[in-house]
C-alpha positions as CSV (number, residue, x, y, z in Angstrom):
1,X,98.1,156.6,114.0
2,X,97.5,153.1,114.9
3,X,95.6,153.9,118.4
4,X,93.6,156.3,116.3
5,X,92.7,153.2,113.9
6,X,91.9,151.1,116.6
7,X,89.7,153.5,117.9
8,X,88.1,154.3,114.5
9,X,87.7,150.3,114.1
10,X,85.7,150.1,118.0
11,X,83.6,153.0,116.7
12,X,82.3,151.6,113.5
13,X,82.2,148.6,115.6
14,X,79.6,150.3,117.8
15,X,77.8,151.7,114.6
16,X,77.4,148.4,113.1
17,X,76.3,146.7,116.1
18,X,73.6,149.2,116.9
19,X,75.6,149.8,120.7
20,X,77.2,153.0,121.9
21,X,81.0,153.8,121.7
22,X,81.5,153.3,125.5
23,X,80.1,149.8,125.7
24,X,82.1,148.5,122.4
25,X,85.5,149.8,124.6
26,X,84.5,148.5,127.9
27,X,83.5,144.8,126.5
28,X,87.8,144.5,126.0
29,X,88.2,145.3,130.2
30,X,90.1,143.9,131.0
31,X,92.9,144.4,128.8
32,X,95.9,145.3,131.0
33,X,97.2,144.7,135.1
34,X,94.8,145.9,137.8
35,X,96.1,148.1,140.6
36,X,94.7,147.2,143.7
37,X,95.7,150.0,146.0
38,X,96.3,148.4,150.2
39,X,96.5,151.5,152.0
40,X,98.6,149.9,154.7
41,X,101.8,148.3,155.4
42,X,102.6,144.9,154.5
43,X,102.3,142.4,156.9
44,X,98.8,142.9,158.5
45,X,95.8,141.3,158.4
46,X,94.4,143.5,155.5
47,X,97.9,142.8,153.6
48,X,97.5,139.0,153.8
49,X,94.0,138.4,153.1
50,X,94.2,140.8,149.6
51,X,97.1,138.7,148.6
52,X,95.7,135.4,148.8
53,X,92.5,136.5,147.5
54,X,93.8,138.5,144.2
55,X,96.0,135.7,143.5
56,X,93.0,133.6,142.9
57,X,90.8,136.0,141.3
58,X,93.5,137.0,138.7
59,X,93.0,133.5,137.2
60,X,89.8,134.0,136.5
61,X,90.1,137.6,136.1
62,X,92.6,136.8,133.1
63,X,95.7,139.6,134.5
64,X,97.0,140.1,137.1
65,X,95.8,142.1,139.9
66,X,98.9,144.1,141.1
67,X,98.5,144.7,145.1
68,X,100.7,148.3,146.0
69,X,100.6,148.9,149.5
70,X,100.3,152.6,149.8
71,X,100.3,153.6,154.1
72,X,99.1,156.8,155.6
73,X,96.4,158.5,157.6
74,X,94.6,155.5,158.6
75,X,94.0,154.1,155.2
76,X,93.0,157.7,154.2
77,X,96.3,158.4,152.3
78,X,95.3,155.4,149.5
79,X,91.9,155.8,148.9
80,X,92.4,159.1,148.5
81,X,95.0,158.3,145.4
82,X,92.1,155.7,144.1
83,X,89.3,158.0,144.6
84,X,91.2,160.8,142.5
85,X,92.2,158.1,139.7
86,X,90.9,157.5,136.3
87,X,87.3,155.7,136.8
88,X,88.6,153.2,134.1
89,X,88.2,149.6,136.1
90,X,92.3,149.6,136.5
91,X,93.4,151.3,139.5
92,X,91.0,149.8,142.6
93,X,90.6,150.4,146.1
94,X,91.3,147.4,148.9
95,X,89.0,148.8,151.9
96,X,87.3,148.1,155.3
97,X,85.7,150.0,158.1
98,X,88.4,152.6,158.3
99,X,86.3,154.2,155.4
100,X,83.4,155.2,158.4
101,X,85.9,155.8,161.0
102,X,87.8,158.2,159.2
103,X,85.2,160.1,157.7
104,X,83.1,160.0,161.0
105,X,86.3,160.8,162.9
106,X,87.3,164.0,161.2
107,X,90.4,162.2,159.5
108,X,88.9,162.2,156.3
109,X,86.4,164.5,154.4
110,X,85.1,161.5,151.9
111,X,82.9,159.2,152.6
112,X,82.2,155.3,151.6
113,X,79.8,157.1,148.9
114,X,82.8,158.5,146.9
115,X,83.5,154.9,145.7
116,X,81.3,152.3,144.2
117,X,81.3,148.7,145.8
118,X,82.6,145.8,144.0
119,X,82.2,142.9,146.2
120,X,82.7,142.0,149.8
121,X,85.3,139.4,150.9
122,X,85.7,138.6,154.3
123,X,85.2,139.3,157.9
124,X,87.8,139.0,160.1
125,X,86.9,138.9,164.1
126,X,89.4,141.2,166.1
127,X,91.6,139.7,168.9
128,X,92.9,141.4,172.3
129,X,96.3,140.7,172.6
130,X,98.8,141.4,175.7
131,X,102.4,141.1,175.5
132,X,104.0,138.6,177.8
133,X,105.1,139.1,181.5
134,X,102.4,141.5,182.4
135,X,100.9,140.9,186.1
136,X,97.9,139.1,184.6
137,X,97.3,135.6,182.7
138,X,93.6,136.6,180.9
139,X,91.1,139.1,180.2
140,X,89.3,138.7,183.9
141,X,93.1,139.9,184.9
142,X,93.5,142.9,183.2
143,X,90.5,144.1,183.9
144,X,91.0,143.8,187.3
145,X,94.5,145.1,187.2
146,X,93.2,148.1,185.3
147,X,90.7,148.8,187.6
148,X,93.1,148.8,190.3
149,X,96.0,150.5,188.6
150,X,94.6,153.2,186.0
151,X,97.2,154.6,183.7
152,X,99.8,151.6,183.7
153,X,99.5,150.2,181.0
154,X,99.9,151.5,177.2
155,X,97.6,150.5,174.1
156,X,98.4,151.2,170.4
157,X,96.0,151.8,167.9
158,X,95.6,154.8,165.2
159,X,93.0,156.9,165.8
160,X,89.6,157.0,164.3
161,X,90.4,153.6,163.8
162,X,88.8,150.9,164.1
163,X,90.9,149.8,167.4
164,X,89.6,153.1,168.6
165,X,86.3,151.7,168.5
166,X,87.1,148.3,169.6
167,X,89.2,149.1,173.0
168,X,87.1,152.2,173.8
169,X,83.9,149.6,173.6
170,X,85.3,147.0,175.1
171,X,86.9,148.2,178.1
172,X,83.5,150.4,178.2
173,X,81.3,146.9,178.5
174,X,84.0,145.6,180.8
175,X,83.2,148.7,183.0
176,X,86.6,149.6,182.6
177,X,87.2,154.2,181.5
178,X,88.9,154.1,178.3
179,X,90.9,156.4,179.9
180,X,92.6,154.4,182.0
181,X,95.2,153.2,179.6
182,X,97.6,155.7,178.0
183,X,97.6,155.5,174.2
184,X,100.8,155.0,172.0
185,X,100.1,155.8,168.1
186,X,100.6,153.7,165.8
187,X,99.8,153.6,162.2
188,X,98.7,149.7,160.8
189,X,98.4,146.6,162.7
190,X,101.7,144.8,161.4
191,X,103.7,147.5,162.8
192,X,101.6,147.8,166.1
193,X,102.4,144.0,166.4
194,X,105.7,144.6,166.3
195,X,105.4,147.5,169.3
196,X,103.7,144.7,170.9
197,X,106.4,142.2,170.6
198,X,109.5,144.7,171.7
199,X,107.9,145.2,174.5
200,X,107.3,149.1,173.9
201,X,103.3,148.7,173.9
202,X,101.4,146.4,176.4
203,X,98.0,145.5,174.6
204,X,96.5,146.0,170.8
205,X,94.4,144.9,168.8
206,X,95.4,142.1,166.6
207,X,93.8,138.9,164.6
208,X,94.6,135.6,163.4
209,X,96.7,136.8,160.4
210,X,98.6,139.2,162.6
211,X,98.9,137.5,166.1
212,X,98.4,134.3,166.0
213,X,102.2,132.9,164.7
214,X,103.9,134.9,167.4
215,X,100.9,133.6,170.4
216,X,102.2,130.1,169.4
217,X,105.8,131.0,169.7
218,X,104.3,132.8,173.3
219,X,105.6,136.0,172.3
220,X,102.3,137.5,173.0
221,X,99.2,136.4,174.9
222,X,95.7,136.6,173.2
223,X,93.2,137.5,175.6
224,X,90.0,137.4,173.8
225,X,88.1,137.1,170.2
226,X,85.6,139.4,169.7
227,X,83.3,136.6,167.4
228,X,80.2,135.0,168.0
229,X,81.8,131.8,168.7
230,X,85.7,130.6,169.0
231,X,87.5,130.4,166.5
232,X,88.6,127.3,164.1
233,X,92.4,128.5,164.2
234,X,92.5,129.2,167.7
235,X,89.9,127.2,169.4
236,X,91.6,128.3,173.4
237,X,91.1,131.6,172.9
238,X,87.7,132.7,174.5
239,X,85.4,134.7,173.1
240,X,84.0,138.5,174.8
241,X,80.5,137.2,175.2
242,X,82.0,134.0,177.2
243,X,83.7,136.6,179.3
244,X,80.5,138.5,179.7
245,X,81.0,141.6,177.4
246,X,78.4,141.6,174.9
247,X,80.4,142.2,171.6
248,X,81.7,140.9,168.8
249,X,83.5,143.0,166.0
250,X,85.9,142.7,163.1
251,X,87.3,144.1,160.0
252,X,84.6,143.6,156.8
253,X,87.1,144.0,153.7
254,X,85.8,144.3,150.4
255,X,87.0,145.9,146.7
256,X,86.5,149.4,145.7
257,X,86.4,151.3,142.2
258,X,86.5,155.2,141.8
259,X,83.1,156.6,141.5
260,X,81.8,156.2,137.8
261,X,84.0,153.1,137.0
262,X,82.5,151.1,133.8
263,X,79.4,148.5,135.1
264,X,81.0,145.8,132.9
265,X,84.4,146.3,135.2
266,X,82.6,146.3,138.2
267,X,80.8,142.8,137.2
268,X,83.8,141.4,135.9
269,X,85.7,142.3,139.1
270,X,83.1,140.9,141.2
271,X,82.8,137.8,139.4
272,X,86.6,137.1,139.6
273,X,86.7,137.3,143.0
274,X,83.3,135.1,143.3
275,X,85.2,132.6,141.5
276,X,88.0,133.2,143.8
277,X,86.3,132.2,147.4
278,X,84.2,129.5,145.7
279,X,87.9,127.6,145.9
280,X,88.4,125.3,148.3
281,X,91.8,125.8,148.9
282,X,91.0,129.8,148.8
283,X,88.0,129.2,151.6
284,X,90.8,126.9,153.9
285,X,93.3,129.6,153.8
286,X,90.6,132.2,154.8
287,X,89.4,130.0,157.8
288,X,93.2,129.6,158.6
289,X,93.6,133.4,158.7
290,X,91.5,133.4,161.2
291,X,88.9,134.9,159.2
292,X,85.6,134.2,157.4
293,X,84.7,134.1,153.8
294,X,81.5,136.3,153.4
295,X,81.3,137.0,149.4
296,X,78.7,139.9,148.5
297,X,78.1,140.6,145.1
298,X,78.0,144.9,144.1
299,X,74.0,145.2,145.2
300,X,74.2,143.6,148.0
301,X,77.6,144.5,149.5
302,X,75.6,148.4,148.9
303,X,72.9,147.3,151.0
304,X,75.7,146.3,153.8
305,X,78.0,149.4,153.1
306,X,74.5,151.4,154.0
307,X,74.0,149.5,157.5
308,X,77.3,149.5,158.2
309,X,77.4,153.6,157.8
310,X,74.5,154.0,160.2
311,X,76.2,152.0,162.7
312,X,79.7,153.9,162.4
313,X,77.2,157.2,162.3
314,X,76.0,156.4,165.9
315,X,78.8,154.9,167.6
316,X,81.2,158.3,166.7
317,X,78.4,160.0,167.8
């Protein structure tokens, strides 16, 4: 009886105010927790950066924005539970470029369409990483090892992943056949770090947030940043394009809603975590990660998602 009231009272509400029903309800978003759905393990890069981001933007949000970490099939296996949930601006979707390599690698039969875009948050640069007491000291070294001993050494990544693109392009640049390494699979980067570290897998690909602790302990080596230029939180490492292959790459991570979310959750999300990476201490952190803060707001991250599907389109061609 009383949800029925309230909903009388929003509607006469809405007739007094001249706006319809749907409007009245969505001007109280938000008016419980937000689930935002990581569909990977804790630990990773994509873990890390969520969780220092949605800590800030819940301030400003005025909840809390819940991170669940929900693993499978690439990312697949979560933004397939966020695609199928109630559009209502409560259950959100933490996503990168594993929404184009899935779809354009078979894993999934969604594409980036079957969301809306919220905002984008960061780019993260991705980092070739070795792990110690291999016959080689840096990138010019394992490509020449490689070259000379095909099928020696094992790489992790999941497939139709985005490692799947980075190693098969960079050892493709390097003038190094993909094929000569033998692939272990592994689902998520924190758990391919850890293969890395045991000593059961010889290279991956890792980043700052992932790799970097464990190169300063010199429990792993990291060859080479694929950025434009070097990288604040780990100047020594060199980039690609310094060791003459032409490519830089790195995980664009941004928030999702279900397809027909409420516009007024959509702006109210995206303006949280605007407020969010306009902190100082937020953009710090971010540079510390090893990562950069690129805010977008809903239009224009669309106008990115859209050049970013053509390029995932013709590489998986």
């Amino acid at each position: 009886m009383q949800r029925r009231n309230l909903i009388l009272g929003a509607a006469g509400a809405a007739a007094l105010s001249g706006l319809p029903f749907r409007t009245v309800l969505a001007s109280s978003y938000p008016a419980k927790e937000v689930k935002l759905v990581v569909p990977f393990k804790p630990g990773g890069a994509t873990d890390i950066i969520y969780r220092v981001t949605s800590q800030a933007a819940a301030g400003a949000f005025g909840k809390p924005i819940v991170l669940v970490n929900m693993n499978g099939a690439g990312g697949v296996k979560g933004a397939r539970f966020v695609k199928a949930a109630k559009p209502d601006g409560y259950t959100i979707l933490a996503g990168h470029d594993f929404l184009f390599t899935t779809y354009y690698g078979k894993l999934s039969d969604f594409p980036y369409t079957a969301f809306e875009p919220v905002c984008l948050l960061t780019s993260t640069p991705n980092i070739l990483v070795a792990r110690p007491g291999l016959p080689f000291k840096d990138f010019k070294g394992l490509v020449d090892y490689l070259k000379k001993n095909p099928g020696k050494l094992t790489v992790t990544y999941s497939p139709a992943s985005t490692g799947t693109v980075f190693f098969e392009k960079v050892l493709a640049l390097a003038g190094v056949s993909p094929k000569s390494v033998r692939l272990v699979t592994i689902n998520g980067t924190g758990p391919q770090m850890r293969a890395v570290l045991g000593g059961n897998v010889d290279l991956a690909m890792g980043n700052v947030p992932s790799a970097l602790s464990f190169a300063k302990e010199k429990k792993l080596v990291m060859l080479a940043v694929a950025s434009e230029k070097r990288l604040e939180a780990c100047p020594d490492v060199p980039t690609l394009k310094e060791l003459g292959v032409n490519f830089s790459y790195g995980a664009n991570r941004g928030v999702f809603v279900p397809k027909g979310s409420p516009k007024d959750a959509v702006e109210k999300l995206a303006a949280a975590y605007r407020t969010a990476l306009s902190d100082p201490g937020v953009k710090k952190k971010i540079h510390d990660l090893g990562s950069l803060p690129v805010y977008k707001g809903p239009k224009e991250y669309a106008e990115f998602l859209a050049g970013q599907d053509k390029l995932y389109k013709d590489i998986f061609k």
